[in-house]
C-alpha positions as a printed Julia matrix, in Angstrom:
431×3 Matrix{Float64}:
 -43.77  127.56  -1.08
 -45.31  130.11   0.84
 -49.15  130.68   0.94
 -51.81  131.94   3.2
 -55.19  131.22   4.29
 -58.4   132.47   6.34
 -59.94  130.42   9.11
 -63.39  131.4   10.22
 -66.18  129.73  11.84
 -69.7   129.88  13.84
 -70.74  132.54  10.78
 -74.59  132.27  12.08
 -75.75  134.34   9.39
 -78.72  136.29   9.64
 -79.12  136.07  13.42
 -81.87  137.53  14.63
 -81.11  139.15  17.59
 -84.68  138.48  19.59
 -84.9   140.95  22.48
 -82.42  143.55  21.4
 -85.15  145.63  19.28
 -86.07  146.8   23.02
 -82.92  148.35  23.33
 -82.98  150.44  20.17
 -84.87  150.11  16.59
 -81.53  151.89  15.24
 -79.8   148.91  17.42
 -81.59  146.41  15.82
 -81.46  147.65  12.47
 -77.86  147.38  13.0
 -77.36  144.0   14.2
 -80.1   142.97  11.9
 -77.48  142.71   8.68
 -74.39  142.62  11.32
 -74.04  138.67  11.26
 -74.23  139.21   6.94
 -71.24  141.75   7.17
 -69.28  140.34   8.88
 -69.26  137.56   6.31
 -68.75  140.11   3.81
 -65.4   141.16   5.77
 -64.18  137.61   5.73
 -64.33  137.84   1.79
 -62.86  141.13   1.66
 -60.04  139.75   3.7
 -59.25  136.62   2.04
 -59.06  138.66  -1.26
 -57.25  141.42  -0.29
 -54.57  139.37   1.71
 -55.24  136.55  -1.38
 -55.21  133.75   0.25
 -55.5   130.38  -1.44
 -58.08  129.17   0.88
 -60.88  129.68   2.97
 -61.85  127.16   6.16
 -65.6   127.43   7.47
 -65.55  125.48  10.78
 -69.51  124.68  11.09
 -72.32  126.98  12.12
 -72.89  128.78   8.8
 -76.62  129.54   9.5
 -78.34  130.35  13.02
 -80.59  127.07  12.75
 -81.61  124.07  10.69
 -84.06  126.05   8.71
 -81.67  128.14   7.25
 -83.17  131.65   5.41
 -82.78  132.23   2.21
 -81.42  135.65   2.82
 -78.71  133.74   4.77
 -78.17  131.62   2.23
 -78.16  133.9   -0.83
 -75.57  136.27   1.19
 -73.39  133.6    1.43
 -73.59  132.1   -1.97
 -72.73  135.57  -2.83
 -69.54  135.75  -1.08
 -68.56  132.31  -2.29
 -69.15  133.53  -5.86
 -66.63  136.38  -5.55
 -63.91  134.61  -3.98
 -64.26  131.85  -6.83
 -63.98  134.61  -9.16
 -60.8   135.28  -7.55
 -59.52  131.93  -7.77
 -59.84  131.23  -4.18
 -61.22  127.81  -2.3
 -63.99  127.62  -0.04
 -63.95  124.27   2.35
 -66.91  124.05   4.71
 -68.14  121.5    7.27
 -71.4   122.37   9.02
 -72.34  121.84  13.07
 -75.04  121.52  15.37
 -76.8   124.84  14.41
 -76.89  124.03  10.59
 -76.29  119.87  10.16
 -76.75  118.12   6.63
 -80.35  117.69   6.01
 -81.51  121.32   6.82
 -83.27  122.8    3.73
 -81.47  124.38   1.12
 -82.46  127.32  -0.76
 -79.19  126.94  -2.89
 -78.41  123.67  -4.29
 -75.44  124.37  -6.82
 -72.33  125.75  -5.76
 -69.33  127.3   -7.5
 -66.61  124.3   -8.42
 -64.27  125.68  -6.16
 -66.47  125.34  -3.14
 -66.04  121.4   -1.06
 -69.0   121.23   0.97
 -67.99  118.02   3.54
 -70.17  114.84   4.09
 -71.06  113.51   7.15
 -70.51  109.85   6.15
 -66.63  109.25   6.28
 -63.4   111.99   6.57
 -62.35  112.83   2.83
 -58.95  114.98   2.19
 -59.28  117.45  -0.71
 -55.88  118.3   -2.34
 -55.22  122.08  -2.38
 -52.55  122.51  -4.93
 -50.59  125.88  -6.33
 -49.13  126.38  -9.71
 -49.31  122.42  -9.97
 -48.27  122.01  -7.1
 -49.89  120.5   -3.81
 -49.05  122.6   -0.75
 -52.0   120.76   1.45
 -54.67  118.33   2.26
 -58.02  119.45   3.49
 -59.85  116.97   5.76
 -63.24  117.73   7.04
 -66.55  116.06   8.87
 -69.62  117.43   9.01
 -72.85  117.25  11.41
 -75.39  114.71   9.91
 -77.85  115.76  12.89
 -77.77  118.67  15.6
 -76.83  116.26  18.66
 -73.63  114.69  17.6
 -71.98  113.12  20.84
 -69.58  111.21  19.14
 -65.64  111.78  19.36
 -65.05  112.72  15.62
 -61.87  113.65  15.79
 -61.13  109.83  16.26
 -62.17  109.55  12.09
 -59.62  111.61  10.65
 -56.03  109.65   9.88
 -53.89  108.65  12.37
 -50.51  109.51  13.25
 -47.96  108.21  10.47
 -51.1   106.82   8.14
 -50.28  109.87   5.03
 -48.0   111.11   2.81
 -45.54  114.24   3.34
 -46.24  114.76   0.14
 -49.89  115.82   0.7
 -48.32  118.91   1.6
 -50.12  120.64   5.16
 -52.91  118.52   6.63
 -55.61  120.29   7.49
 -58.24  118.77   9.86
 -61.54  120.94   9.68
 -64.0   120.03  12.47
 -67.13  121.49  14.55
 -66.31  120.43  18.17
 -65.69  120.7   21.65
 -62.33  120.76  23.24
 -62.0   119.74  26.97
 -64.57  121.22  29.21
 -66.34  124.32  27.96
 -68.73  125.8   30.14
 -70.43  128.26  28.22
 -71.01  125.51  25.31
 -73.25  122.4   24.69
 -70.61  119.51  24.47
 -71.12  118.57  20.98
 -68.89  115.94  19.41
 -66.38  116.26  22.59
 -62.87  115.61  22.36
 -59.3   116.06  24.24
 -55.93  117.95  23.04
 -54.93  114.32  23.2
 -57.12  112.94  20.62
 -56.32  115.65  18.51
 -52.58  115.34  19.04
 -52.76  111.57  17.96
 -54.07  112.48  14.37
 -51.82  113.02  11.45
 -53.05  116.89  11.44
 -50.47  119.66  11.15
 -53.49  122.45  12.13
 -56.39  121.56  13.48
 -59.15  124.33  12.05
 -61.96  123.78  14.69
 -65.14  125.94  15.15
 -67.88  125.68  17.88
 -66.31  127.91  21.07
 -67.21  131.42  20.59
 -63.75  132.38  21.96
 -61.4   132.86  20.0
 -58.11  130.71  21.02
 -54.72  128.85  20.34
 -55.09  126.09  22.72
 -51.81  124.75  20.98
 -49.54  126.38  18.92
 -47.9   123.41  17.0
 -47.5   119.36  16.92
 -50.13  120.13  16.08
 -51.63  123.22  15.93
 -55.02  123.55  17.59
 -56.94  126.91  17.1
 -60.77  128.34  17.75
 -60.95  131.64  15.2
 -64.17  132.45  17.63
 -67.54  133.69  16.29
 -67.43  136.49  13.37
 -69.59  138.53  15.51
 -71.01  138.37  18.78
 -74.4   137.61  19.35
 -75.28  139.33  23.28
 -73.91  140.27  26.64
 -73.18  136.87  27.69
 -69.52  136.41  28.33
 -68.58  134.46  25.52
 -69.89  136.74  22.9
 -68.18  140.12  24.17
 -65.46  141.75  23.33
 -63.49  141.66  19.33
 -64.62  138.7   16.73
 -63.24  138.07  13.55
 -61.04  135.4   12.0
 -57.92  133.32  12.16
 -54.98  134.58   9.18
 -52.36  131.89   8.39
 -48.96  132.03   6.91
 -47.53  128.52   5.95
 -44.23  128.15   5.03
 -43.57  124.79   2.98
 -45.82  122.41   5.48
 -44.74  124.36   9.17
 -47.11  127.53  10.09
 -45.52  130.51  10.37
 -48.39  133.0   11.91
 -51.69  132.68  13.48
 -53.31  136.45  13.64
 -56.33  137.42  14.81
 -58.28  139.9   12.73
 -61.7   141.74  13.99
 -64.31  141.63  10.93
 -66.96  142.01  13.74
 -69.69  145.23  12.9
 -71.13  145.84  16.31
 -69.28  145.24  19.77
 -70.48  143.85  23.16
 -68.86  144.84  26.12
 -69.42  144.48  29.66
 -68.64  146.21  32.74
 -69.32  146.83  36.28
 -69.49  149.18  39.35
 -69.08  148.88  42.57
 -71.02  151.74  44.46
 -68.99  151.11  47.85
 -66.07  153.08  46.03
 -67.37  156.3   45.97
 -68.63  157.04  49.23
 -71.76  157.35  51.45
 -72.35  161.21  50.52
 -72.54  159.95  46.74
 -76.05  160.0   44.87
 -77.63  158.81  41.59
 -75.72  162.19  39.49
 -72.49  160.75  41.12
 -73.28  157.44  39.85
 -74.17  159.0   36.52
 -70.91  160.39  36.11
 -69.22  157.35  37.1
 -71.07  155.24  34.33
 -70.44  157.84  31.93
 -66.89  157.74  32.37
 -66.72  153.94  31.96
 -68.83  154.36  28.7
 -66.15  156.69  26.97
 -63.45  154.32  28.35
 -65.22  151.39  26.43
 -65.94  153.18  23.19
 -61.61  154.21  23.13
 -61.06  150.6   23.35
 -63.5   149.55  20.76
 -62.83  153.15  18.76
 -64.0   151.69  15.13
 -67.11  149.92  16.16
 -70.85  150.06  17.2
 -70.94  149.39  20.98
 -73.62  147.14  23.01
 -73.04  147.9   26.55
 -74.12  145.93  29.42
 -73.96  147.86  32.98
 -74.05  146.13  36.24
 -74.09  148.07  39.78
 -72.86  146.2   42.42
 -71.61  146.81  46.06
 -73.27  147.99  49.62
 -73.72  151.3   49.66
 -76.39  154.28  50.86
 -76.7   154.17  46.84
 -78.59  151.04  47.39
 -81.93  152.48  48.5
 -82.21  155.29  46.25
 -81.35  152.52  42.69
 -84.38  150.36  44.75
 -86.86  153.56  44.17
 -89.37  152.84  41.64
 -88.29  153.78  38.18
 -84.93  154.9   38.73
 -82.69  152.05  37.23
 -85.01  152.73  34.05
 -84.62  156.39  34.18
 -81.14  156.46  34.86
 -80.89  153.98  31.88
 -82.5   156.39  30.15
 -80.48  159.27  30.66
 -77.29  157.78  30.0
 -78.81  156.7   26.39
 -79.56  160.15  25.66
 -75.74  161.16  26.77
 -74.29  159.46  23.34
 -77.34  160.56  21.4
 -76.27  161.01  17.86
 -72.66  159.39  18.96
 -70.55  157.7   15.81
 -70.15  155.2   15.84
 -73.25  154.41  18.26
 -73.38  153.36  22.14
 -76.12  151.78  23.13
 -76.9   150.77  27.18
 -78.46  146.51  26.54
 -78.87  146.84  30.09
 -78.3   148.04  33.32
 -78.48  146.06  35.81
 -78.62  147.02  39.67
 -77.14  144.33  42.09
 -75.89  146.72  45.25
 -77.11  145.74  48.38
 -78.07  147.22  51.55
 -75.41  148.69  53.87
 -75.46  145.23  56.59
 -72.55  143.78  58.41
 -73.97  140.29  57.92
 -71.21  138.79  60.1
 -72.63  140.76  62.91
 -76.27  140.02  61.94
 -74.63  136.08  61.72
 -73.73  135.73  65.23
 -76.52  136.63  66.26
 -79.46  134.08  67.92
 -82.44  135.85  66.5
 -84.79  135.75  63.37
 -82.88  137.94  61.61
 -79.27  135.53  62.06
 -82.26  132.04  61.15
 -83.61  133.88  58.03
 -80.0   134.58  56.84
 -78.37  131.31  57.61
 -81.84  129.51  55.88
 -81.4   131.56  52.58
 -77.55  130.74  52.3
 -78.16  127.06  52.77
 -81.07  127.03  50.08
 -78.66  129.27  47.82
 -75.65  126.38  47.91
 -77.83  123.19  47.58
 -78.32  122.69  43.84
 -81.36  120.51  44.87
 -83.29  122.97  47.26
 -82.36  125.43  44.64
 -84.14  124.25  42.15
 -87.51  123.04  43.52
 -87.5   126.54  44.73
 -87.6   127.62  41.59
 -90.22  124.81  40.22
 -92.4   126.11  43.26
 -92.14  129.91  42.24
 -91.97  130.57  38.83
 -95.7   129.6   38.15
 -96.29  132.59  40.68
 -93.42  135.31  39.53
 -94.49  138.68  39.17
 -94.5   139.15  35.18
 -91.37  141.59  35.35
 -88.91  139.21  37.24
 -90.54  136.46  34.87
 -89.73  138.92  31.65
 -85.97  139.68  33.17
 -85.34  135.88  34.31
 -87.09  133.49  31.8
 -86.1   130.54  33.06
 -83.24  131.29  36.12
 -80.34  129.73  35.91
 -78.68  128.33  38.99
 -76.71  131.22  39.57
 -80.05  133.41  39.02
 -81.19  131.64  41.87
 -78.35  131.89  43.97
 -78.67  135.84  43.36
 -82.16  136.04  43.47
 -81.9   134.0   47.12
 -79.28  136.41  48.16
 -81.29  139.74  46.97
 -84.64  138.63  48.65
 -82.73  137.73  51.84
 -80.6   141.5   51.97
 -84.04  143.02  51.34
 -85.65  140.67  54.17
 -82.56  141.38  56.55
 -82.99  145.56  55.09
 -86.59  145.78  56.14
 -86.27  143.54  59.49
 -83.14  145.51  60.9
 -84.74  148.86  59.69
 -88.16  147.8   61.77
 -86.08  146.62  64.91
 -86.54  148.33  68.33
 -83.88  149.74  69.77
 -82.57  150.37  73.54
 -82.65  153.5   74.86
């Protein structure tokens, strides 16, 4: 028999997008109910494509103390794909474990909301038939270290006859640097269970990091929620086609309602006769290039300058990263769907041939040499920053929060270009 379904995860409904209000009130607006439609495209989606199931892989809600606008939203869209005759099976993970507070309390019989106690398989059956077994585990608590994947059946321990095994799980596989390690596991572990596809949520990414015996897949995030490299670019859902018990498909499908994106330039390509309208035109041209690749939605943008270049000095003048922000926010005025700049972000540096200044037996070479050691010794690196932060001037404290290590390294690395800038521009020289 052949039958589809929708896998989604990390929903985080009713996000609430802290910070971007700064960017844009219309921006904010936007993103405000984004997390909520996107939802509402899953729905649509599993209906229109009517698929027999629907897998939630954890992260509903944005915390433990889940809204009720959150919750009501999603009751909602439970409610109408019940009406349609379609399953809901949902585990929850770190961001919304058991024991948060719920504003909704009775569900729609066709909804399995998964314990935390012990793995249960819920038949999923067709015209009488069974076509597959759910299996799912949820969070009891936010820090869950454990391997859960080691709960669900072995290898050889159930019946062909429950049709495709499904294993539904919030959790980390392998090493993922841009997420907290919660209830870590290998492809290994995974590969030892009697799963046929593995419906995982957690990693913001969407991915396929096997693509059978079994199958191991991430749907991603169903919209992104900043910048930071794991939220950017499309975020949607997982569509499955199962043939008899083997998987036929795995598509991707955007339901995503506003886009980040990211992207750079490096000043040292255009020349030393080029000035801040150059630059302009450069960013501008990299804006409409984003928007064509993300046509259909609501664009985020997040700018950085980088290179050496003459550019360098005149992007260090008071006021002119802001203004130039500014003015390239005014270019898509009125644009549909909207462009908005969340930042941009100046990293050029001065025009220095530190190899030169390197070999050289002077303050200039000790200052240099001093600020790269600090910059690669994790320790040194961070008592500089227990030293300084009480002291930070309130706009690096406002753009930096609390730096990261590699905020550090490139905070190290600006102050000692600026250092170098203002030494070698002071320096005597021979007549």
């Amino acid at each position: 028999m052949r039958f589809r379904f929708v896998h989604a995860a990390d929903l985080h409904l009713d996000t609430p997008f802290e910070g971007i209000a700064q960017v844009s009130p219309e921006a904010a607006a936007l993103l405000r109910d984004a997390s909520l439609k996107a939802f509402d495209a899953v729905v649509d989606l599993a209906i229109e494509r009517e698929a027999a199931f629907v897998l939630l892989g954890g992260d509903l809600y944005d915390g433990a103390e889940r809204g009720v606008r959150a919750q009501l939203r999603f009751l909602h869209g439970v409610e109408r794909l019940a009406a349609r005759g379609i399953r809901t099976f949902v585990v929850h993970g770190n961001h919304d474990p058991l024991g948060g507070w719920p504003a909704v309390r009775q569900w729609p019989r066709e909804v399995t909301m998964f314990g935390s106690q012990e793995v249960v398989g819920v038949p999923v059956e067709i015209d009488g038939r069974r076509v597959a077994t759910v299996f799912g585990l949820s969070y009891g608590r936010r820090d869950v270290t454990e391997n859960l994947s080691l709960r669900f059946p072995r290898a050889g321990e159930l019946d062909r006859a429950d049709g495709l095994k499904i294993g539904l799980l919030h959790c980390s596989v392998g090493d993922q640097p841009d997420h907290s390690p919660y209830s870590p596991c290998s492809l290994a572990d995974l590969s030892r269970a009697d799963i046929d596809y593995w419906a995982l949520g957690h990693i913001h990414r969407s991915a396929i990091l096997r693509d059978g015996g079994p199958w191991v897949v991430y749907p991603g995030n169903t919209q992104g929620r900043s910048a930071k490299p794991a939220e950017t670019g499309a975020k949607g859902v997982m569509l499955v086609e199962v043939q008899g018990t083997g998987i036929c498909s795995v598509e991707p499908i955007s339901v995503d309602v506003v886009r980040f994106a990211e992207t750079s330039f490096d000043v040292s390509t255009i020349g030393e006769d080029a000035d801040l309208g150059t630059l302009r035109a450069e960013l501008l041209r990299q804006a409409v290039t984003a928007r064509e690749k993300n046509a259909d939605r609501a664009l985020l943008l997040r700018t950085t300058v980088l290179g050496r270049g003459s550019l360098h000095v005149d992007l260090a003048s008071p006021g002119a990263v802001t203004d130039l922000a500014r003015d390239l926010q005014e270019s898509f005025s009125g644009a549909e769907p909207p462009l908005w700049w969340e930042s941009l972000r100046d990293r050029t540096l001065p025009q220095l041939d530190l190899n030169v200044v390197r070999s050289r037996d002077d303050f200039s070479a000790s200052l240099l040499t001093l600020a790269e050691a600090v910059a690669n010794d994790e320790v040194m690196r961070d008592e500089l920053a227990r030293l300084l932060i009480p002291s930070a001037p309130a706009d690096l404290a406002r753009r930096y929060g609390a730096p990261s290590g590699e905020d550090m390294t490139h905070l190290l690395e600006e102050a000692a270009l600026e250092a170098l800038d203002a030494l070698e521009s002071e320096a005597p020289t021979c007549a």
